[in-house]
C-alpha positions in Angstrom: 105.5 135.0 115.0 105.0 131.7 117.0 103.0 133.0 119.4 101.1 134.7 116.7 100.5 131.3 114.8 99.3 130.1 118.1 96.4 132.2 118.3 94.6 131.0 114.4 92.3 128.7 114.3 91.5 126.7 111.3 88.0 125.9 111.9 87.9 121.8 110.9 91.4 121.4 111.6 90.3 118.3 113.5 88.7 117.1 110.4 92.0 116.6 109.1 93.8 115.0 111.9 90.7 112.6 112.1 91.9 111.5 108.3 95.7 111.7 109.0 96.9 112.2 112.8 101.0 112.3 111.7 100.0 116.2 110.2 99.3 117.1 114.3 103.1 117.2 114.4 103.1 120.1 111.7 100.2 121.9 113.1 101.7 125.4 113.1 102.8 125.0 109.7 99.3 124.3 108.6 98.2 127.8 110.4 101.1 129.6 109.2 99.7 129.1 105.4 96.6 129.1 107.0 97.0 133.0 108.3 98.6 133.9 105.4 95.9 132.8 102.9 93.4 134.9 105.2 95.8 138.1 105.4 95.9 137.7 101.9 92.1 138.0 101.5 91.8 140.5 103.6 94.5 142.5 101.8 92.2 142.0 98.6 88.8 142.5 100.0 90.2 146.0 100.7 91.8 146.6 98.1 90.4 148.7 94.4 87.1 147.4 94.3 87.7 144.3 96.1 88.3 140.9 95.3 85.9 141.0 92.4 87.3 144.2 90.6 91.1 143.1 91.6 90.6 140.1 89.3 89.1 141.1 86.4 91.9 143.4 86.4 91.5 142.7 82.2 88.8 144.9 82.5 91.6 147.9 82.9 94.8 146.7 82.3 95.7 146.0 78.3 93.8 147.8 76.3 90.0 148.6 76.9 87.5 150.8 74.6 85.1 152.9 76.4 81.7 154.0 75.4 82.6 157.2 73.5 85.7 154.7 71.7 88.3 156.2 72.7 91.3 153.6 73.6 92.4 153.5 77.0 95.6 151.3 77.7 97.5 151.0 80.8 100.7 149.2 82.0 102.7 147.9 84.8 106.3 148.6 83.9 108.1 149.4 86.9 111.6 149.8 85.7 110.8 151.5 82.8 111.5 155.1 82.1 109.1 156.0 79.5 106.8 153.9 77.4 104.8 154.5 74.0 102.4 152.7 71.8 103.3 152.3 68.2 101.7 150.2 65.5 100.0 149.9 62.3 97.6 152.8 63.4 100.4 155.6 63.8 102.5 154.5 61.0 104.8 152.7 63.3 105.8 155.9 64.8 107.9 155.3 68.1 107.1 158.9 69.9 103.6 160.2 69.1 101.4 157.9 71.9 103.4 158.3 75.1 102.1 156.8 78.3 102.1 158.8 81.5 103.7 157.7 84.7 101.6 156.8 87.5 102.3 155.9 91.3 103.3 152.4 91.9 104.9 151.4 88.2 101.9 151.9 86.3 101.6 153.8 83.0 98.1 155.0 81.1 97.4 155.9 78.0 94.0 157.6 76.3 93.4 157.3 72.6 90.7 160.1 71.3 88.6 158.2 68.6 88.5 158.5 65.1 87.1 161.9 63.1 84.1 159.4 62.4 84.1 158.4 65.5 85.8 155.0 65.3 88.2 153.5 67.6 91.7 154.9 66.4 93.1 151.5 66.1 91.4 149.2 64.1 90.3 145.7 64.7 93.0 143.1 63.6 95.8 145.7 63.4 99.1 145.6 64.5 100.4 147.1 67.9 103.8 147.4 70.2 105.0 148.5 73.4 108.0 150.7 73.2 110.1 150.5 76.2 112.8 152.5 77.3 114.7 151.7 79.9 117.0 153.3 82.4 120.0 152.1 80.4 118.7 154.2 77.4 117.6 150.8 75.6 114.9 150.6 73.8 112.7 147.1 73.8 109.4 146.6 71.8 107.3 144.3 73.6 104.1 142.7 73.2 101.2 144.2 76.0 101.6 141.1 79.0 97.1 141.7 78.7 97.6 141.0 74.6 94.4 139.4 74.0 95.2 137.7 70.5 98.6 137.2 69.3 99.5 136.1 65.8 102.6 134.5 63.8 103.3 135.7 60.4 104.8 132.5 58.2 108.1 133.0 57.4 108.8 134.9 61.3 110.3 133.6 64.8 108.1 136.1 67.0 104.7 136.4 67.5 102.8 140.1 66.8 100.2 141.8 69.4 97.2 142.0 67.2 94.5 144.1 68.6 91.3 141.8 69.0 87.7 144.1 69.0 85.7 142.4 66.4 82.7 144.1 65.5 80.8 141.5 66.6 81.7 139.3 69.7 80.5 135.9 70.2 78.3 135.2 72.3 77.4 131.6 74.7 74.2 130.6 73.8 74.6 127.3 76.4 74.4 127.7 80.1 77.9 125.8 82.0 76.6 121.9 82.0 76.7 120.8 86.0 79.5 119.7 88.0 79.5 115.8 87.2 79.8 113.5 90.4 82.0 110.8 88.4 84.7 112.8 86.4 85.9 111.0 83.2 88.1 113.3 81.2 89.0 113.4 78.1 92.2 115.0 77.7 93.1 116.4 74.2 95.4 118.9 72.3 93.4 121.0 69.5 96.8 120.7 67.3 97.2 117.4 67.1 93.1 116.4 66.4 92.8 115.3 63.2 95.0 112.4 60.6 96.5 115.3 59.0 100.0 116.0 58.7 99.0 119.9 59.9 97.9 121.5 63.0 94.8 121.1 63.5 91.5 123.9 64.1 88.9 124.5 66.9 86.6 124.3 64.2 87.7 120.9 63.3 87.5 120.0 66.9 84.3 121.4 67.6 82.7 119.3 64.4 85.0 116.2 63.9 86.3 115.8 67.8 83.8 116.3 69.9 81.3 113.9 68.5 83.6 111.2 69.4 84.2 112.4 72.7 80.2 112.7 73.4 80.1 109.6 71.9 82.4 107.7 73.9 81.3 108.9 77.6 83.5 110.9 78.6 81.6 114.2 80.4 85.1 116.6 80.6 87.2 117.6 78.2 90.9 119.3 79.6 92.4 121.2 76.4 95.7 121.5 76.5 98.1 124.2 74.9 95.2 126.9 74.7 97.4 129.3 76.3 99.3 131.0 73.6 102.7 129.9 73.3 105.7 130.6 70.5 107.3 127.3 70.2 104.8 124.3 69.5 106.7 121.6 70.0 106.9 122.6 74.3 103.2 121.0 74.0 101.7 124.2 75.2 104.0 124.1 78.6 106.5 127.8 77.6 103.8 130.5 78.1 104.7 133.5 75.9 101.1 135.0 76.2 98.6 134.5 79.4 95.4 135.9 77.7 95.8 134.7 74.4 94.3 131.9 73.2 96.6 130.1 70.6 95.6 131.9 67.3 97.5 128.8 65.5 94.7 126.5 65.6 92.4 130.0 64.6 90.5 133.0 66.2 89.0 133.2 70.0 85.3 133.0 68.6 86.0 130.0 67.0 87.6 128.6 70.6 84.6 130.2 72.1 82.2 128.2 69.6 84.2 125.2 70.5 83.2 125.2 74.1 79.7 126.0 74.2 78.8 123.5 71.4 80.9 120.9 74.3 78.7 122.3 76.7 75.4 122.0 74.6 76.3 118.2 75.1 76.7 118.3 78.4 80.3 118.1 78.7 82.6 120.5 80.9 85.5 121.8 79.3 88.5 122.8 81.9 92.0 125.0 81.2 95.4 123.3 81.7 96.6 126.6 82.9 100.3 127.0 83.8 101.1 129.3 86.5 103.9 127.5 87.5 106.6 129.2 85.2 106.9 131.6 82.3 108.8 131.0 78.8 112.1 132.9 78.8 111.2 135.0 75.2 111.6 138.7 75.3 110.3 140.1 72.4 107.2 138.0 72.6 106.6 136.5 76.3 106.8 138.2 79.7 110.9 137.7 80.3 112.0 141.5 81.0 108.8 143.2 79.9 110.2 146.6 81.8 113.7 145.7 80.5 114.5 144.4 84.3 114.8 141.1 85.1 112.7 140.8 88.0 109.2 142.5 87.1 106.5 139.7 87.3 109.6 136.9 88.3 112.1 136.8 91.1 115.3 138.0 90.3 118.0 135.1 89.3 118.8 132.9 90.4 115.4 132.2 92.5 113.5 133.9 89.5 114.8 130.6 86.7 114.2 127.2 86.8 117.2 125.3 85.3 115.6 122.1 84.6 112.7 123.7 82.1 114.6 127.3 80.8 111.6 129.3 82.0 111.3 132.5 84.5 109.8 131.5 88.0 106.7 134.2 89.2 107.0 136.3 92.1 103.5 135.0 93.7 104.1 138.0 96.6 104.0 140.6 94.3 100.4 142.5 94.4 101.0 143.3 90.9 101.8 139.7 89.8 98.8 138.1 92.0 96.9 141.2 89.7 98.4 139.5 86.8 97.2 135.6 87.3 94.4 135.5 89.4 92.7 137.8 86.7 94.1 135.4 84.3 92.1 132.4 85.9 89.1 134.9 86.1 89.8 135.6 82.7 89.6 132.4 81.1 86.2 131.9 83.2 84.6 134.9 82.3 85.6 135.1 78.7 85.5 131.8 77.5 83.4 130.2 80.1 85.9 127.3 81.0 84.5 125.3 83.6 87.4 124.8 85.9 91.6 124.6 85.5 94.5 121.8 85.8 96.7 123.1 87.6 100.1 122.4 85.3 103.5 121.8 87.3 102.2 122.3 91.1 105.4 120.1 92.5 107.4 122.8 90.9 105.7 125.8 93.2 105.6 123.7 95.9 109.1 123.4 97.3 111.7 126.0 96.3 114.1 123.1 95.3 111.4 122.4 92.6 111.2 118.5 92.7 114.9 118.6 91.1 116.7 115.9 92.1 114.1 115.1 95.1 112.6 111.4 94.8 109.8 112.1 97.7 110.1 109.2 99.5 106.5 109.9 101.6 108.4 110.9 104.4 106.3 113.8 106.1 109.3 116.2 107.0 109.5 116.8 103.1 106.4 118.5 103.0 106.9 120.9 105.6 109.8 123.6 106.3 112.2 125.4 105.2 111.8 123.5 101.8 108.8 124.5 101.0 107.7 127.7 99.2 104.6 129.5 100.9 104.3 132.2 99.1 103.7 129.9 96.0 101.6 127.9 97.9 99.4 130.5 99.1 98.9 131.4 95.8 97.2 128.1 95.3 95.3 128.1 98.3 93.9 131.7 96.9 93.3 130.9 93.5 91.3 127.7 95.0 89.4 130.3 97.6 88.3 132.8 94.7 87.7 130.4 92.5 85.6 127.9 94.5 83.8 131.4 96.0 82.9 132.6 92.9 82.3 129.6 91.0 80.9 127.2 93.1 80.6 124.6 90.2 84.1 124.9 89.3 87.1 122.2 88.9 90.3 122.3 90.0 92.3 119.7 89.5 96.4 119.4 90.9 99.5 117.9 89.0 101.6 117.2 91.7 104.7 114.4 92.0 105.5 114.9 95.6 102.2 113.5 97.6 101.9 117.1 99.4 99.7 115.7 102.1 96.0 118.1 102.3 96.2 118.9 98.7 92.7 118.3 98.3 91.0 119.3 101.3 88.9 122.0 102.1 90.8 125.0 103.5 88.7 125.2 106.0 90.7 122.2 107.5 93.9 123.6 106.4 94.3 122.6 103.1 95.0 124.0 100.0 91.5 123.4 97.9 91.5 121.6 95.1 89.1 119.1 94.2 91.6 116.2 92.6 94.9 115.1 92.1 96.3 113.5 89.2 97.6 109.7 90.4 100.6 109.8 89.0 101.9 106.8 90.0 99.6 104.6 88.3 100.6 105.2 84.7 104.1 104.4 85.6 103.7 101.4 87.1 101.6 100.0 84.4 104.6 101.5 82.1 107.4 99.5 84.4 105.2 96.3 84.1 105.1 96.1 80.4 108.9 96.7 80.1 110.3 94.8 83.0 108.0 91.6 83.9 106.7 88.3 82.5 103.1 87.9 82.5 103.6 85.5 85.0 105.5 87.5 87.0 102.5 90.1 87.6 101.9 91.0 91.1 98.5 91.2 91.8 99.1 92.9 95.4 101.6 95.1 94.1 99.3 96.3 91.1 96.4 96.6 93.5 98.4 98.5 95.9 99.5 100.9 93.4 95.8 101.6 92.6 94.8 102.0 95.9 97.3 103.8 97.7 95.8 107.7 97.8 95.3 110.0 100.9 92.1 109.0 102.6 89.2 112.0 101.2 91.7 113.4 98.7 90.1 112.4 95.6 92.5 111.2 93.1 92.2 111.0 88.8 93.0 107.6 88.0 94.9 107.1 84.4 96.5 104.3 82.9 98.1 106.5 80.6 98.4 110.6 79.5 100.0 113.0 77.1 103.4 112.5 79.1 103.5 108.2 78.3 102.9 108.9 74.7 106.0 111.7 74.0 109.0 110.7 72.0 111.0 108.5 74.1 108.2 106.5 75.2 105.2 105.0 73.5 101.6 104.1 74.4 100.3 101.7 76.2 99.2 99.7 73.0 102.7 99.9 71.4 103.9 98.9 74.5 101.9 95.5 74.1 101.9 95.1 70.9 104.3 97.4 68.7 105.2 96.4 65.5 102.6 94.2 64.6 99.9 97.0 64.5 101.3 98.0 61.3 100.7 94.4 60.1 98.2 92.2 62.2 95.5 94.7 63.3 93.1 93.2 60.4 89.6 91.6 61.5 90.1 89.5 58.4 92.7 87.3 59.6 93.2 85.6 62.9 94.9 87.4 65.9 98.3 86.4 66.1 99.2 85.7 69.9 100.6 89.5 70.6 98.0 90.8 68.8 95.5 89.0 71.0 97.4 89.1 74.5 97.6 93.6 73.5 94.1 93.6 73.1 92.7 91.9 76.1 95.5 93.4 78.4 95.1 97.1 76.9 90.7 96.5 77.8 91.8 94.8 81.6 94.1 97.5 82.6 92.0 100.5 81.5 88.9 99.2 83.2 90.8 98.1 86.7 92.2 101.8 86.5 88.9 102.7 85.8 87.4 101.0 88.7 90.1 100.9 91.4 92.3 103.9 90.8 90.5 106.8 91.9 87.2 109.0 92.2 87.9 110.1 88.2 89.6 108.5 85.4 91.4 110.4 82.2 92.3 109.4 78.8 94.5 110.6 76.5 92.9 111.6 73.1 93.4 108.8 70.7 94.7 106.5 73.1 91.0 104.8 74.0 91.2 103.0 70.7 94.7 102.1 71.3 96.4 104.5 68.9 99.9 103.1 67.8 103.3 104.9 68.2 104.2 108.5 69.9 103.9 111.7 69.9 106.5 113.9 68.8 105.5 117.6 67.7 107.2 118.9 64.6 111.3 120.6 65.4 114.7 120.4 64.3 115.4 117.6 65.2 112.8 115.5 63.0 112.7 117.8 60.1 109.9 120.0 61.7 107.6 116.5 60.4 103.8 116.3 61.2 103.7 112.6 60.8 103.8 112.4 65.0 101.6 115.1 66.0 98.6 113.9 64.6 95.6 111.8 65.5 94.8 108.8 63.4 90.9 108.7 64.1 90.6 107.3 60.3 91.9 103.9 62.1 88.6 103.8 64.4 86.6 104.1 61.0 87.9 101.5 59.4 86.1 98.2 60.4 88.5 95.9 58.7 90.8 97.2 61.7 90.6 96.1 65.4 91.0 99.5 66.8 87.6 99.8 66.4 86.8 97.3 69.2 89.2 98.8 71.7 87.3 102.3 71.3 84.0 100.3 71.3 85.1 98.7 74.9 86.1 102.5 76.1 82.7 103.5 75.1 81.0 101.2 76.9 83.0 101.3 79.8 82.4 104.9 80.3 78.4 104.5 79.6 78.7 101.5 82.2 80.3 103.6 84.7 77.5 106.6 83.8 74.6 104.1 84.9 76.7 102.9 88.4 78.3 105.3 89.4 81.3 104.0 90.8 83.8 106.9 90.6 81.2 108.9 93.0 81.3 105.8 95.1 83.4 105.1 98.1 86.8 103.1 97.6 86.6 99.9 96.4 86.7 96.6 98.8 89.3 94.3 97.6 88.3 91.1 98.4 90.7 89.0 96.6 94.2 89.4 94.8 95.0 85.9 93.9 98.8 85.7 92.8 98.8 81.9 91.7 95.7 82.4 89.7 96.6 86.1 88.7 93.0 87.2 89.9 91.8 90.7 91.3 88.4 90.8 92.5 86.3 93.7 94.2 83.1 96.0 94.8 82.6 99.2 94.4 79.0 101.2 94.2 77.4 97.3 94.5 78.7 96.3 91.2 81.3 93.7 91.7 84.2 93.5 89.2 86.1 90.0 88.5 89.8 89.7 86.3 91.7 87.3 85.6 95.4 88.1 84.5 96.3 84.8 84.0 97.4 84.3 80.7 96.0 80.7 79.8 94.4 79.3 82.9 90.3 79.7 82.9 88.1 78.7 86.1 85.1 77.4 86.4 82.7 77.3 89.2 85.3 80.0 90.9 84.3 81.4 94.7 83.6 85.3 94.8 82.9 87.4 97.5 79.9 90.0 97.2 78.4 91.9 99.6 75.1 92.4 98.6 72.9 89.1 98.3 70.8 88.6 95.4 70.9 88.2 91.7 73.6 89.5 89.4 74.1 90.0 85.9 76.9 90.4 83.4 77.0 94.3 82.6 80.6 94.6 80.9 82.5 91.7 79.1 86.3 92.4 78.0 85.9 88.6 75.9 82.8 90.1 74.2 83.9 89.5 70.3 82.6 93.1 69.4 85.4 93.9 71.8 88.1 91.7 70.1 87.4 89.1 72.7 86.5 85.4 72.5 82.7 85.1 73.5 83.5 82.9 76.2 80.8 83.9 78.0 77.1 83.4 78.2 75.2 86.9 79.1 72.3 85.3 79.4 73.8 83.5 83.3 72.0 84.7 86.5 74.7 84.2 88.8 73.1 84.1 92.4 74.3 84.9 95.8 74.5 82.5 98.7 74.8 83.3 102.0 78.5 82.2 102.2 80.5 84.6 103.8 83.8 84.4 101.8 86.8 86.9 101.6 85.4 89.5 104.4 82.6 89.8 102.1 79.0 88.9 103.4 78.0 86.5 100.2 79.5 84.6 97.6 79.2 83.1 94.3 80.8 81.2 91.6 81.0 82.4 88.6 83.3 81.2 85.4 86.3 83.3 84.3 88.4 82.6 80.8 91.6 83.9 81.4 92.8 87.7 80.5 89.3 88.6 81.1 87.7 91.4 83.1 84.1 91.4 83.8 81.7 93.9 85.8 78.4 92.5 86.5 75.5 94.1 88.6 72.9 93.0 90.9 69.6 93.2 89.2 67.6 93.4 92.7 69.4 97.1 93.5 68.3 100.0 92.3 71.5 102.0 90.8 70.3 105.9 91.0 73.2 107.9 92.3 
């Protein structure tokens, strides 16, 4: 095998090194995965059809009408002994549609049409999978291909509803392009409205995305699309791949929802998770064929303890079928414009991330530790993807730092165009609970913002879905907690937490914004500072809706400060749309001042000034700049329409002088109020990117 390893080339190998030189040391692991990924593409190019045909497998698999409307379904059951199809359209009859046996596990079934010519099971109708197994038990499952699955009140399990409406929807808008600054706007139909209810896609499409247009933001990640039994896992214990989640209403209406995003120019992607299956029987994948290996590894490899869910068996042809067809799927059908990748650490490395703190320590990302086969399936989901849909996103959740995560495969990495900076949001968290204003360390925060593998491009956040569940609380409860039930009132003075929140909640978003990567996300709701949790209706809280809902009725209210706090976020994003700086190169630091608690640096030639400091302003204070020439204020935290102070006239020319200062080229002094970020432009530069 060595020798063998010897002989691949990855063609810009040295690309990589260039960036990193420490990976030369794990060189043959890189063209292990490296060979693999191409057998593996080989082995598809041959195979039925080809790559193309292989994934859009949907096209066969399931159930599928044909022109003359008959019903043809088919299966992969490999353990079964016999299978039927019963439902609505047979009376529930258990033995009058059985499936023959084909080679390789597979099992087909032809339904003549109607005597007037219809299909013989009608639209919206019930259907099951009768499985027998070698034990002489007899399972009714739900088709793993079930395009639309449905939840009667009063029951636990979810019903395969067959989905051929008379009239399919159809996209009128083409997919918007790929942005060059990504600013996301991550959001869970469910929980989008101030309703004590779950939510539509209609109520998105007409109350949601508005805001979202209006605000800035250019992507939208939907989470908890794929369908799932229990709501409260926050769309994380896949029961049904295909399915989109018929609890917030039909797939048109998700269809509608995304080409209306689209018509504004926004790009909608997929939190997909591929990383493990829910453990439900009657309704999810867990023993489909009765075994309990099929599209998992046997236990114990085939659980993960830590989340109750099966593990997939990514060497499996049939499972590779199964989810690459699934992303394919998504694409095709609903025209998604791209995937986060849910859980990645959890592929990665056969031990999971359990119990491992990745200490950055190259020898953890290489080995015996690490799970190839998984891994390859990433590489070749980012390979099709990319080659089919050269427009589309792909974004990685991954704890560990897995060095090459975002380069091209071409010089040996694994594909995708961002990871999600993880780190950031929790050191933002571990600030607001553990330190003193005063004790804020500018290096350390600057650090934090800053430390990402060189051309790996990150998504910067100061906060996501997973800082606002129970347990924890958002960044604006953080700051200012019980007093925005009281004190968020424009008619009455801001007491001092009220004013310190506001101002810090503004300052971190927009350093985040500007320092922490080459995208940004925020967490529906949480740009206007949205008070509380998050906690999904269960047992445990009386199955209560008063958590899982979005308060936009706060922003409308403009006796209430939130207003200002989405008003800054707005205007943050539509500054960042005219500059550019998340296309731009990494910032230059050029100061991180810990007695005067200020962090200054230039990015895309717009230079961006804070001061942390919670009472100490500075006049006539020294910046560095690159760029000579005349600069403007552009963004304003203090602005009063932002629930600032007005401290500052935006009417200044602040001019360069030829005073190198910092490692910068030019400098100028400019006046700062304290806990106040400002991002000012030179007017002499012209900003096209």
């Amino acid at each position: 095998m060595e020798e063998h390893e010897d002989n691949v080339s990855i063609p810009e190998f040295n690309n990589l090194l260039q960036a990193d030189p420490n990976l030369k040391k794990y060189e043959n692991d890189f063209r292990r995965r490296y060979d693999m990924l191409r057998k593996q593409v080989l082995l598809l190019e041959e195979a039925e059809g080809g790559v193309d045909q292989f994934t859009r497998s949907y096209r066969s698999f399931g159930v599928q009408r044909l022109p003359d409307n008959s019903l043809f379904f088919k299966e992969w059951a490999p353990a079964a002994e016999a299978l039927f199809l019963t439902g609505e359209f047979n009376g529930w009859d258990k033995f009058s549609h059985p499936y023959s046996k084909k080679e390789f596990g597979k099992w087909e079934l032809t339904i003549p049409p109607k005597s007037d010519n219809s299909p013989a099971v009608d639209h919206c109708t019930k259907l099951k999978v009768v499985v027998h197994t070698k034990d002489g038990e007899r399972l009714y499952r739900i088709s793993p291909w079930a395009k639309y699955v449905t939840r009667e009140e009063k029951s636990v399990i979810y019903d395969w509803v067959h989905w051929d409406p008379p009239q399919h929807y159809v996209h009128i808008h083409p997919r918007p392009k790929k942005p060059k600054s990504l600013r996301i706007y991550e959001a869970h139909v469910g929980i989008g409205s101030p309703e004590p209810k779950i939510a539509s896609y209609n109520n998105f499409t007409h109350n949601v995305l508005p805001r979202i247009k209006d605000l800035g933001y250019n992507c939208i990640q939907l989470m908890a699309i794929m369908e799932h039994a229990y709501y409260a896992s926050f769309g994380y214990q896949i029961t049904s791949f295909f399915a989109a989640s018929s609890r917030y209403g039909t797939p048109d209406e998700l269809k509608e929802l995304i080409d209306v995003a689209h018509s504004m120019g926004i790009v909608v992607l997929l939190d997909v998770v591929h990383s493990h299956a829910s453990k439900n029987t009657e309704d999810g994948l867990n023993a489909f064929d009765g075994s309990d290996s099929c599209f998992f590894h046997s236990p114990p490899r085939g659980e993960h303890t830590l989340w109750d869910s099966r593990l997939f068996n990514y060497a499996s042809w049939e499972v590779l079928r199964f989810l690459l067809s699934n992303l394919r799927w998504w694409m095709e059908e609903y025209c998604f414009d791209g995937f986060r990748f849910d859980g990645i650490t959890s592929m990665l490395y056969h031990h999971h991330g359990i119990g491992s703190g990745f200490s950055g320590d190259y020898n953890e990302y290489f080995g015996l530790q690490v799970d190839e086969e998984s891994l390859v399936y990433l590489m070749l989901s980012n390979h099709i993807l990319h080659n089919l849909y050269p427009d589309c996103i792909t974004i990685a959740e991954d704890v560990s730092g897995m060095p090459a995560l975002c380069r091209r495969m071409e010089e040996g990495g694994l594909g995708f165009d961002y990871r999600l900076a993880m780190a950031i949001p929790d050191k933002w968290i571990q600030i607001l609970k553990e330190l003193k204003d005063e004790e804020w360390n500018m290096g350390n925060i600057v650090f934090t913002l800053t430390n990402r593998r060189y051309g790996e491009k990150c998504i910067a956040y100061a906060e996501s879905h997973d800082q606002a569940l129970v347990g924890d609380k958002t960044l604006a409860f953080w700051l200012m907690d019980k007093e925005m039930y009281t004190n968020m009132s424009t008619m009455v003075p801001m007491s001092h937490i009220i004013d310190r929140g506001m101002q810090l909640h503004k300052m971190i978003r927009l350093l985040t914004h500007g320092l922490g990567g080459e995208g940004y996300l925020n967490f529906m709701g949480n740009e206007f500072g949205h008070p509380e949790w998050l906690d999904f209706p269960r047992e445990g809280n009386n199955q209560s809706y008063h958590y899982a809902r979005r308060q936009f009725n706060l922003v409308d209210m403009d006796h209430l400060r939130y207003c200002q706090l989405y008003a800054f976020d707005r205007d943050m994003n539509r500054t960042e749309d005219k500059y550019g700086w998340l296309a731009a190169q990494p910032a230059y630091v050029s100061a991180k001042h810990e007695g005067d608690k200020v962090i200054v640096f230039d990015r895309a030639n717009v230079l961006f000034i804070f001061n942390f400091h919670p009472n100490k302003s500075f006049q006539d204070y020294r910046v560095g700049v690159e760029a000579p020439g005349k600069y403007k204020i552009k963004l304003d935290s203090d602005e009063v329409q932002y629930g600032g102070h007005g401290r500052l006239d935006h009417n200044t020319d602040f001019f360069t002088e030829p005073q190198p200062f910092n490692g910068r080229s030019n400098s100028m002094l400019v006046y700062i109020p304290c806990r106040t970020a400002i991002v000012l432009a030179n007017e002499e530069i012209d900003y096209c990117y």
